[in-house]
C-alpha positions in Angstrom: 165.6 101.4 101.0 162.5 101.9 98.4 162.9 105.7 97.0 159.0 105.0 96.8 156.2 103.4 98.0 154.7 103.0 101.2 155.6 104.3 104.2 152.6 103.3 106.8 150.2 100.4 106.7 146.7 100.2 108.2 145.2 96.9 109.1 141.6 96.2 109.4 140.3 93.0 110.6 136.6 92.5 110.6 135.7 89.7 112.8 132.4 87.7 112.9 131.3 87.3 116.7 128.5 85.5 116.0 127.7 82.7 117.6 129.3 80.1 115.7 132.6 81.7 115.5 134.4 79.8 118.3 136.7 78.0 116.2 137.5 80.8 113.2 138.5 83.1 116.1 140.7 81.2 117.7 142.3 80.4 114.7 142.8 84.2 113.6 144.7 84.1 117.0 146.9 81.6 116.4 147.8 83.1 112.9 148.1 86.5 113.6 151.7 86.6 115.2 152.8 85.1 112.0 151.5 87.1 109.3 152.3 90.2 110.7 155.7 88.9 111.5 156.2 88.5 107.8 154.4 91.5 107.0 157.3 93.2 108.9 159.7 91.0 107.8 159.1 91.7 104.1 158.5 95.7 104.3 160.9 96.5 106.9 162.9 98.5 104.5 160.1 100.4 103.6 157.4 100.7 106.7 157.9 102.2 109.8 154.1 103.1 110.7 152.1 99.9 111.6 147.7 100.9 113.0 146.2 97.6 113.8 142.4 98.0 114.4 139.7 95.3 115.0 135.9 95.7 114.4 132.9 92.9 114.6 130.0 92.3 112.6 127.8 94.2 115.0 127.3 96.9 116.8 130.0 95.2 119.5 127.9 95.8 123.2 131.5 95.3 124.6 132.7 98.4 123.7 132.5 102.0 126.0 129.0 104.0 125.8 129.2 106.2 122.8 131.7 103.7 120.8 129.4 100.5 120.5 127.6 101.1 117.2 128.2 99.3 113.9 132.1 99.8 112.9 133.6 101.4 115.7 136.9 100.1 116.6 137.3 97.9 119.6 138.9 98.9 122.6 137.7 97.0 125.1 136.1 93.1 125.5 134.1 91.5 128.0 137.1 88.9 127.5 139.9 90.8 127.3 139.2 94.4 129.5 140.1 97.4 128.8 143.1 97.6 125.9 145.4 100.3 126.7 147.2 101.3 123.2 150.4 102.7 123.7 149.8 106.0 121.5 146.4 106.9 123.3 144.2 105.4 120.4 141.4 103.1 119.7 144.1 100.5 117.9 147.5 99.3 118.2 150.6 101.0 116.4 154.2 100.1 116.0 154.4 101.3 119.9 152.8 98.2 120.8 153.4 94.9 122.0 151.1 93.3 118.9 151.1 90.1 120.7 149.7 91.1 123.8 147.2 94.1 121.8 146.2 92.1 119.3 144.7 89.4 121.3 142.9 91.9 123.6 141.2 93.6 120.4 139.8 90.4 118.8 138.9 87.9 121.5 135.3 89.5 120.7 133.3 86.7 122.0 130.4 84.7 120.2 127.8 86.5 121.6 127.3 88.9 119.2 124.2 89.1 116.7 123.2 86.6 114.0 122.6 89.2 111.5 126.2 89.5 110.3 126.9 92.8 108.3 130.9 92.6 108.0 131.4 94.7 105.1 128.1 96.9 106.2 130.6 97.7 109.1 133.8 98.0 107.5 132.1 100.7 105.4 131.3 102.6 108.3 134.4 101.9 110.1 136.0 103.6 107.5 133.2 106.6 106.5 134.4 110.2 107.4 132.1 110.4 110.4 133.3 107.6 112.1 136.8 107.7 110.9 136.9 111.8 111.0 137.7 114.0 114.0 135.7 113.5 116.8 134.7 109.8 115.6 135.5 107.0 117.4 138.1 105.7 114.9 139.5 108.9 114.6 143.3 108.6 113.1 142.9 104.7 112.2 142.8 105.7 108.6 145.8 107.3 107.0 145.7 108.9 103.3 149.4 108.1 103.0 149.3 104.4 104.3 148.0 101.5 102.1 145.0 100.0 103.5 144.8 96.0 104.0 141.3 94.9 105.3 140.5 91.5 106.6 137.1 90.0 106.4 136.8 87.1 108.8 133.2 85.4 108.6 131.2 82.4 108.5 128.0 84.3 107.2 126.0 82.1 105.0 123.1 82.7 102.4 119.8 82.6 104.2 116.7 84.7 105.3 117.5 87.3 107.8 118.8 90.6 106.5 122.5 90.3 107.1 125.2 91.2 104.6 125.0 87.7 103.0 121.7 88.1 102.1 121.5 87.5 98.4 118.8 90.1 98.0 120.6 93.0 99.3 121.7 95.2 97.6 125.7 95.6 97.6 126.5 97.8 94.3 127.9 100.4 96.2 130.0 98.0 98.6 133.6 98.2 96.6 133.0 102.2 95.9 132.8 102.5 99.2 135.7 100.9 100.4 137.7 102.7 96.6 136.2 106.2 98.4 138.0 105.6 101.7 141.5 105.9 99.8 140.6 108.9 97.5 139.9 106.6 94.8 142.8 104.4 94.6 141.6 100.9 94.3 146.0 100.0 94.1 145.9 101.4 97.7 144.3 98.8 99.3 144.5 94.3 99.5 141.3 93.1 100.5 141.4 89.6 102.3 138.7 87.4 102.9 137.8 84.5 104.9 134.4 83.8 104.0 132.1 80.9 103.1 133.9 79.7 99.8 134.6 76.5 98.0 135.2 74.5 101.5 132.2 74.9 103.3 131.8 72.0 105.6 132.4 74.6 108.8 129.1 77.0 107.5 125.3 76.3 108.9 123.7 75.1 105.7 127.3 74.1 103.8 126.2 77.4 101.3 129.0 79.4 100.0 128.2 83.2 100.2 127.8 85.1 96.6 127.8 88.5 98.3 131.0 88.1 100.3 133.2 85.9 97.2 132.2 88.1 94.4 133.0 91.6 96.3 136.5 90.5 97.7 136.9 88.7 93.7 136.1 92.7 92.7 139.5 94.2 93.6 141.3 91.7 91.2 144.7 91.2 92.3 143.9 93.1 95.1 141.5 90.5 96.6 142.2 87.3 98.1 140.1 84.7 98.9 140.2 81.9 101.3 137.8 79.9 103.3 136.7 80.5 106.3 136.6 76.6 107.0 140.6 76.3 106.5 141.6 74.3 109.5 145.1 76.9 109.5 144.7 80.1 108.5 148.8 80.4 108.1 149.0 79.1 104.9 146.7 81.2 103.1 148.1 84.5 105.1 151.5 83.9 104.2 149.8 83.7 100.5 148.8 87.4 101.0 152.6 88.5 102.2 153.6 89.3 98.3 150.4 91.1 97.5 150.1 93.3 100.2 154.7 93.7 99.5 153.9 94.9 96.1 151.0 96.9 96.8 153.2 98.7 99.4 155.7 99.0 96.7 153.8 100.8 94.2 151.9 102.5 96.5 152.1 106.5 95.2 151.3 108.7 98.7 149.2 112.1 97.6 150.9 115.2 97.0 
């Protein structure tokens, strides 16, 4: 057994439910039994804390009154009902049956808005008001677990106001993201399936600057993949060994 390192992992998956996300989704589906398998597989000397969250690109209408702005957890779907977590939560834990949570979480639907703002939302997800007491993520984010966010989106280049939008402005996107684990860019892997290199899948074929170079910004941390793989496995089980070493030189605060 590690003497150090990481004891808990959080998992963020941000997932586009836009309209053309039919195919991306399902996919996430099919590949998520195996990566966290191996995720398990490869840390279970180490781990014994799993929180599994999912949030869209909007502010998800499927969720409860209160809970349906920009980066709150899911809970419940139109899909998938009402997702009972097994510690009382809005997202899964090692208490759960993944393959039966998971699925409930991120069948999102594509009926969500064309203005995509996945990171926009994973920084509120993750801000102290959301993420604090009384917010509706409250307890998704631990100081002493790693963080692994994945970014799941089809969001190309063009003219509406969306987190792809190459005039935004997105200098403060990977300071946020450093903020959320007091400062420790080493405690977090940042994945992302996003419009990059193969873009036959995206409106337009346009790979998308804004998405590439922020995930590209946490180095070795970041891994890039494209959103019009046709099997996300492969490039999951590429992440296994960065998110295994991240965990193993992970330094919890005092």
């Amino acid at each position: 057994m590690l003497e150090e390192g990481c004891r808990k992992v959080d998992f963020l998956f941000v997932i586009d439910n836009s309209g053309s996300m039919s195919a991306q989704q399902t996919q996430m589906l099919a590949s998520f039994d195996g990566f966290i398998t191996a995720i398990q597989s490869s840390l279970e000397d180490s781990v014994d804390s799993y929180h599994v969250g999912v949030i869209s690109s909007d502010a998800y209408t499927g969720n409860a009154p209160g809970c349906n702005t920009l980066g709150a957890l899911v809970s419940q779907t139109s899909a998938g009902g009402v997702c009972n977590f097994a510690d009382g939560g809005r997202f899964a834990t090692e208490a759960d049956d993944l393959t039966v949570a998971f699925p409930c979480m991120a069948t999102l639907g594509t009926g969500g808005s064309g203005v995509e703002q996945p990171i926009t939302g994973a920084i509120a997800a993750l801000d102290p008001v959301m993420a604090g007491p009384g917010g509706c993520n409250e307890g998704f984010l631990r100081d002493d677990a790693i963080l692994v966010v994945v970014v799941l989106t089809d969001d190309p280049p063009y003219s509406t106001m969306d987190d792809a939008n190459l005039s935004l402005d997105t200098s403060g996107w990977y300071d946020a993201f450093v903020a959320a684990k007091n400062g420790d860019p080493e405690a977090l892997v940042v994945i992302g399936f996003v419009p990059y290199m193969d873009v036959s899948c995206v409106i337009f074929t346009l790979e998308s600057p804004n998405l590439i170079s922020f995930v590209e910004s946490f180095g070795e941390q970041g891994v890039l993949a494209s959103i019009c793989e046709p099997d996300f496995a492969p490039a999951f089980a590429e992440t296994v060994g960065t998110i295994t070493s991240t965990c193993q030189n992970f330094e919890p605060p005092a």
